[in-house]
N, C-alpha and C positions, 0 to 999 in steps of 0.2 A: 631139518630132517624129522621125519614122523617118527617116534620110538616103535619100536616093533613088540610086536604080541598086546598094542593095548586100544581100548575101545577107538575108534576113530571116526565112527560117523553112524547113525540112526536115521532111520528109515519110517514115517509114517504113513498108513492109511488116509486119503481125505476123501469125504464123498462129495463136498462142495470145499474143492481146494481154493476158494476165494476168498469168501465166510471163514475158511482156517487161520489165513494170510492176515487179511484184515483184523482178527480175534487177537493171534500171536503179536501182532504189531503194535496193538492198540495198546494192549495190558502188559507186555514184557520187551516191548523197543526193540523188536526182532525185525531184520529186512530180510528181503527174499530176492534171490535171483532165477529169475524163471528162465526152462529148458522145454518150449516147446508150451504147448497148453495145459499137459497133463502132469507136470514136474516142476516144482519148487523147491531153491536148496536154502539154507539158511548158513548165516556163519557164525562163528565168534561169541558160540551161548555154552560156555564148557566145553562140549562137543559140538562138532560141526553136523548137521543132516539135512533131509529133505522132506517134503509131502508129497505122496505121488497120486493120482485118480483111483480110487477104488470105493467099491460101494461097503468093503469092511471095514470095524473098527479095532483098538486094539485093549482090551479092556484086562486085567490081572483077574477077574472072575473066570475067565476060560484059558487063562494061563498064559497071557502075554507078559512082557518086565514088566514092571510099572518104573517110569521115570520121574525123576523126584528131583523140584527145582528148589531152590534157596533163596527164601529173603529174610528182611530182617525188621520189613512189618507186614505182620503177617496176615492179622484183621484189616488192614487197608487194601490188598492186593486180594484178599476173600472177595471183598466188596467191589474193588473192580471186574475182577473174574464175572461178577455176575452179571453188571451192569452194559458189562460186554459181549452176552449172548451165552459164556458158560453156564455148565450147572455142579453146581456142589452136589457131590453124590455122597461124601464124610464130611461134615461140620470140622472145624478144630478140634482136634482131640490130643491129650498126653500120652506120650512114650518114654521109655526110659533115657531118649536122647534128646529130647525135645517136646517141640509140637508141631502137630501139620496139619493137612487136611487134603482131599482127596474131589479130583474135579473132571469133568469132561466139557470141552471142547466144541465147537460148532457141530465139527464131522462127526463127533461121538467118542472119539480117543479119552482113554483115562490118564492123567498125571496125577502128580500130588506136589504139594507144596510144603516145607517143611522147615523152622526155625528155630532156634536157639533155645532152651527153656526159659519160661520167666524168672523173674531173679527172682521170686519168693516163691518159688520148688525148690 
């Protein structure tokens, strides 16, 4: 049973939901069950969601969440992100919880990726 009142499922933009699927697949082992041409859902990454056709993206400069994924090497997953068609728009940088760094996507969507602090901070 789904607990009630709490996040359950996200929703993205993709302008080329193919290049999205392929991107997400490649660098984060994410599969997709397609609905039609224009709908892609995803499962079992935290939360469950989808990509849907659209020519917007979802970027936290004009006020969308920013989504923040977890690993726990964080310069080797930079380096695929990129290798994979992403672009790093924040290099790794420190926070008082960690470190992460902030990336967009084939379609243009913004995440971030965030880990553990180094043991000598």
């Amino acid at each position: 049973m789904t607990p009630k009142n709490t996040i359950n499922y996200i929703e993205f933009h993709a302008r080329d939901l193919e290049a999205t699927k392929q991107f997400f697949g490649n660098v984060f082992g994410w599969t997709f069950e397609d609905f039609g041409p224009d709908y892609s859902s995803f499962s079992n990454q935290g939360v469950d969601g989808g990509f849907f056709r659209s020519e917007h993206a979802s970027c936290s400069d004009t006020g969308a969440a920013l989504i923040v994924l977890y690993t726990d090497e964080i310069e080797n997953l930079e380096a695929q992100i990129v290798r994979a068609g992403g672009t790093i728009t924040r290099p790794i940088f420190s926070f008082p919880g960690g470190r992460r760094f902030h990336f967009t996507e084939p379609s243009g969507n913004e995440l971030a990726v965030w880990t553990e602090p180094a043991e000598d901070q």
